[in-house]
Every structure is written in structure tokens, then in C-alpha cells.
N, C-alpha and C positions, 0 to 999 in steps of 0.2 A: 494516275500514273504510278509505276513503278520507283521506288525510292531510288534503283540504280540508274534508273530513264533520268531521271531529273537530276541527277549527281553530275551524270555524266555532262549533260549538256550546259547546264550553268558553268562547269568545270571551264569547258572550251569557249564558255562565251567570256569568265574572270581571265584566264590564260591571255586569251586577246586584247582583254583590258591592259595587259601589263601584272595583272597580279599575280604576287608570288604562293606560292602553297594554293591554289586553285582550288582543286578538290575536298582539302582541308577547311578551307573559308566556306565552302559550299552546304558541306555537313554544317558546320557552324551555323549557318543562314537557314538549313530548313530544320534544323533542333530548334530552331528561336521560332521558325511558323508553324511547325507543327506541334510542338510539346515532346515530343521525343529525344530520347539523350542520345547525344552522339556514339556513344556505346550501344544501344538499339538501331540506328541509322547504319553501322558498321557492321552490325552482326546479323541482320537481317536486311539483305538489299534486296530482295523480292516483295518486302513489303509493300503494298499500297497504300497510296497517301489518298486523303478525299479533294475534290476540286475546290477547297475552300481554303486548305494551308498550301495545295498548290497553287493559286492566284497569291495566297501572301507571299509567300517562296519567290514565285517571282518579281514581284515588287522590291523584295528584300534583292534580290539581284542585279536588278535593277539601279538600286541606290551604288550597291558594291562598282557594279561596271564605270560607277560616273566618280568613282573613286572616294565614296564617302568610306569612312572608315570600317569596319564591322562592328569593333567596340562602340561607335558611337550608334551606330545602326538596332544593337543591344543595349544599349544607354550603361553597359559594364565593364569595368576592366579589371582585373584580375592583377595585382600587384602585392609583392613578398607574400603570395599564397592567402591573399585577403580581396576581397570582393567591393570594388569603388564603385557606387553613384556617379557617371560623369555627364554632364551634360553642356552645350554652348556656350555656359558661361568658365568652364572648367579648361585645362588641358587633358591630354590625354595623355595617364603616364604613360613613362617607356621602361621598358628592362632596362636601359641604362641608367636610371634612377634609381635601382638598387643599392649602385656602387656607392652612393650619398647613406643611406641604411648602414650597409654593411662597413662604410668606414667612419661613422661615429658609432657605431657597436664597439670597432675595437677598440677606442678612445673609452669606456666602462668599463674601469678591470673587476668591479663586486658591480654585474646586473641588477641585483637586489636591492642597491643603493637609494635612495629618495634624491631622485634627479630634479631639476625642473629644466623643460627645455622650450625654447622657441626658433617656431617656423613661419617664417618668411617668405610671402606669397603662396601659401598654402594650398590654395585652388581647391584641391579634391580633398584634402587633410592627409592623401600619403603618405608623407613621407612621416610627421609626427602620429600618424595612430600606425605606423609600421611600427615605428622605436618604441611606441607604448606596448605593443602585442608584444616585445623582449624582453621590456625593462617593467617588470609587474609595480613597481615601488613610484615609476614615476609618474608627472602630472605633465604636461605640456599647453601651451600657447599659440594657437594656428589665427595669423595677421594676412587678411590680403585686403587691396582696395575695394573688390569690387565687391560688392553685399549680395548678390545670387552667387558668387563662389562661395562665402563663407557660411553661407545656409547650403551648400553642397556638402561643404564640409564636415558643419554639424549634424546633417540628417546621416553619413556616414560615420559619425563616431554612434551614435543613436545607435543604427542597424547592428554596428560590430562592436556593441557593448561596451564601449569606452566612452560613452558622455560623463560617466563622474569623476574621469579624470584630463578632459579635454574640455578645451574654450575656446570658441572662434569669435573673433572680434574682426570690424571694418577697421583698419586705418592706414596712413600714409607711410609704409616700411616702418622704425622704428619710434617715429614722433607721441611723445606723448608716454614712450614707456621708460621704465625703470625698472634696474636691479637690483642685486646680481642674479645672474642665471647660468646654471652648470653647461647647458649645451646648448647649442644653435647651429639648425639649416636652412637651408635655401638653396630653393631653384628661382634664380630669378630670373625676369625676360634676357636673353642675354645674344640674341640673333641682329648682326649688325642691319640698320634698314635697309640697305641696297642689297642684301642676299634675299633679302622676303618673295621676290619675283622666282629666285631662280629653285624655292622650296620645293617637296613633290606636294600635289594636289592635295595628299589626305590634311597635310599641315598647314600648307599653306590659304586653304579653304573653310577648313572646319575648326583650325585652335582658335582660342580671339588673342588677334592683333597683340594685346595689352600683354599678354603674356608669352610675346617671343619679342618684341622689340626692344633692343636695349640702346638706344640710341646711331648713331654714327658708328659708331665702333664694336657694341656691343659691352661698354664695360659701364655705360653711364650709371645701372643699378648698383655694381658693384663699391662704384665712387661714392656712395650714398651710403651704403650698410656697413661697409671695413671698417669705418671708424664707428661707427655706431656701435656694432656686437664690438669692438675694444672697449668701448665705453658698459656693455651692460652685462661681458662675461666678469664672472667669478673670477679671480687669482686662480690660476691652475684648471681654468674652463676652457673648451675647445668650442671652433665654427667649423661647419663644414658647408662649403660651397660647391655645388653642380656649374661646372662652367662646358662652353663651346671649345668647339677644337681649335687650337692654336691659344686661348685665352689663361693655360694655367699658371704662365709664367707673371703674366702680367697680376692678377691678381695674387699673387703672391705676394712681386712686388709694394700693393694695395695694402695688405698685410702688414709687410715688413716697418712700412713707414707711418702706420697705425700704432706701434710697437707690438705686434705679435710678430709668434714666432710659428715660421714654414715646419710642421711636422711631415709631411706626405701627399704627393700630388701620384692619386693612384686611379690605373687604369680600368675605364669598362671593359667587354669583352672583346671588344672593336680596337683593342691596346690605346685608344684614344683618352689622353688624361682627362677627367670626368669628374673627379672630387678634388677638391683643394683643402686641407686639412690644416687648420691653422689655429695656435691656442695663444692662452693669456698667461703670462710668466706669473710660476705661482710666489713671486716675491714682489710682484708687480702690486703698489698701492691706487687707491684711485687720489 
């Protein structure tokens, strides 16, 4: 079939699913079956595909219609212009986990500087080999429980050339370690139990569990690590925390009574506060 035969129709059958950017996701799905880049797929829609990446095309369509993810369908996701390994045991970043990057970036006024940082529930290693691709000088620390996320992790520092400056270790949030350390993120589970039903299918289905539940409320990780990164930042070292909607006041709060101090609760593109910005007084002794 025709490359535009097949565009078109998957197009209408993801539309029906509910999916957004249709046609978009479509290319996406028959670049991954047939080897062709979506920039060939676009520029040449006369092309003919052979009956063998069209049976996988549709399979891969298939998966999309029942709302599994694409990235996950690609086993890739594409975050601050770097290329993740994700798989079941992983989440799946979102664009609004940039906003966690981009405002401990402006918390390093010399990039250059020998930082050390740690991240907390690391999953895919995101967020800390994001801030390594900026911060050439620094070393980082990627901690989550689950031991298939943190072998995700490091096979992703590996691919994108940052294993000699990354470490992923199993353990329970901060137990067991010590500082000081210049900088600290985290995305931690932070989706109250009783919303998990009312998720859409891609999340609800495909993240695991472990990594969106934060309890009752959603804050019980937060109760756990506030005081912790108080106890393991540097005098004049900053956290930065990914929270849920509604959640950045409260963890502020979490903050304040840890003794740091609320520098910037700043929004994703969704104007929804996203990062909680929070440091350690640089006259603060331990």
C-alpha cells in the first residue's frame, strides 16, 4: 500500500480512539515499522511500503488505538533534546518535567562549577543526566527503589555518554546516604490514591503504580524527603521538587518547617505550578 493509504486510515481509526495529533502519531508508528524517517514518510506519500512493515504498522496501530502510549510502543522518549530508554518498569517523561531542569539550571549561576547533585526516584535518570548534559563539571546520584528502573537508568547514562559521571543505586528515598550535596530533584509519586481511577488510560495503564501514588493525599513522599535533602544539602544548596496541581503550596509549607527557604514555585506551560524551589540558608549549620 501506499504510504498515504495507510496514513490516512490509521489517522481515522487513532481520531476515533480519542487521539490527539492523529496523523502525526501515524507517521510516528509507520517510521518505527518500516525504517523510514518521518521526513521521507512526508516528503514522499506515493511511496510504497512492502506487506511486511505494513502488517507491523498495523499492529503498531493497533496497540495506539487500545491507548498504549507511542513512546512506550517505541520503547523512547525524547526529553531536553536527549533520547530515554523507557520501559514498564520506568515512567514516561512528560514535557512538564522540564520545568524541574530548567529551574534548578537557574539556581547555577558559574555552569562550570563541580556540582554534586542527587535525584530522587530517578526512573529513566532524566532528569539528573538532563542537568549533566548543562552542567559539563558536574557528577550526579540517581536513587529509586525499584532495581529494573535504576538499570534503565544507567543503561541510559551509558547510551548518552554520561556513565563517568553518573551513579545509580537501589534504595529507600534518602536512607542510608550522606552529605553535603549542592543540588537535589525529584519527581516523586505524588498522585493522591483515589484520583488513580479517574487517570487517562495511557497513565493509568502503562506507568507502574509505584510511581504515581503518593499516598492519601499525594504528599506522603514529600513528608519523607523535606526533611531529608534539609539534612543532606550543602549551606547555600538548593531542592527542586515536581509536585501535582494544587500540591505547591503545601510542600512549601513541608519546606519552611524543615528550615528552608521557599525561593520559586514556577509554572509549566499549562501555567500549573510544577517546581517548588527550595534552598538551604547559606549560614545554616548542621
Amino acid at each position: 500500500m501506499r504510504i498515504d493509504a495507510l496514513i490516512r486510515a490509521a489517522a481515522t481509526r487513532l481520531q476515533a480512539a480519542g487521539i490527539e495529533a492523529p496523523a502525526r502519531e501515524a507517521r510516528l508508528l509507520l517510521s518505527h515499522a518500516s525504517g523510514l524517517t518521518p521526513t521521507r514518510i512526508m516528503a514522499y506519500p506515493e511511496q510504497a511500503i512492502d506487506a511486511a512493515a505494513a502488517d507491523a504498522f498495523e499492529r503498531l496501530v493497533g496497540r495506539r488505538v487500545a491507548r498504549e502510549p507511542v513512546a512506550r510502543i517505541l520503547g523512547t522518549r525524547e526529553f531536553w533534546s536527549l533520547d530515554f530508554t523507557i520501559t514498564p518498569a520506568t515512567l514516561d517523561p512528560r514535557p512538564d518535567s522540564e520545568t524541574i531542569v530548567e529551574a534548578a539550571l537557574d539556581r547555577v549561576p558559574d555552569k562550570n562549577s563541580r556540582l554534586s547533585i542527587i535525584d530522587f526516584g530517578t526512573g529513566t535518570g532524566c532528569l539528573l543526566l538532563a542537568l549533566l548534559s548543562e552542567l559539563p563539571n558536574a557528577t550526579g546520584l540517581g536513587v529509586d527503589r525499584s532495581e529494573a528502573a535504576a538499570r534503565v537508568a544507567a543503561g541510559n547514562a551509558r547510551r548518552l555518554d554520561f556513565a563517568d559521571r553518573a551513579q545509580f543505586i537501589v534504595g529507600d528515598w534518602a536512607q542510608a546516604l550522606t552529605g553535603p550535596v549542592d543540588l537535589i530533584v525529584s519527581n516523586p509519586p505524588y498522585i493522591p490514591a483515589g484520583d488513580i481511577a479517574g487517570l487517562e488510560p495511557e497513565v493509568r495503564e502503562h506507568d507502574p503504580l509505584t510511581a504515581l501514588v503518593g499516598g492519601a493525599d499525594g504528599l506522603d513522599p514529600y513528608r519523607l524527603l523535606v526533611p531529608e535533602t534539609a539534612r543532606l544539602l550543602t549551606p547555600g544548596g538548593h531542592v527542586v521538587f515536581e509536585v501535582g496541581q494544587g500540591q505547591a503550596d503545601a510542600v512549601a509549607g513541608l519546606g519552611r518547617a524543615a528550615g528552608l527557604v521557599l525561593h520559586e514555585q514556577r509554572a509549566d506551560l499549562g501555567g500549573i505550578a510544577r517546581a517548588v524551589v527550595l534552598g538551604k540558608p547559606a549560614a545554616a549549620r548542621k
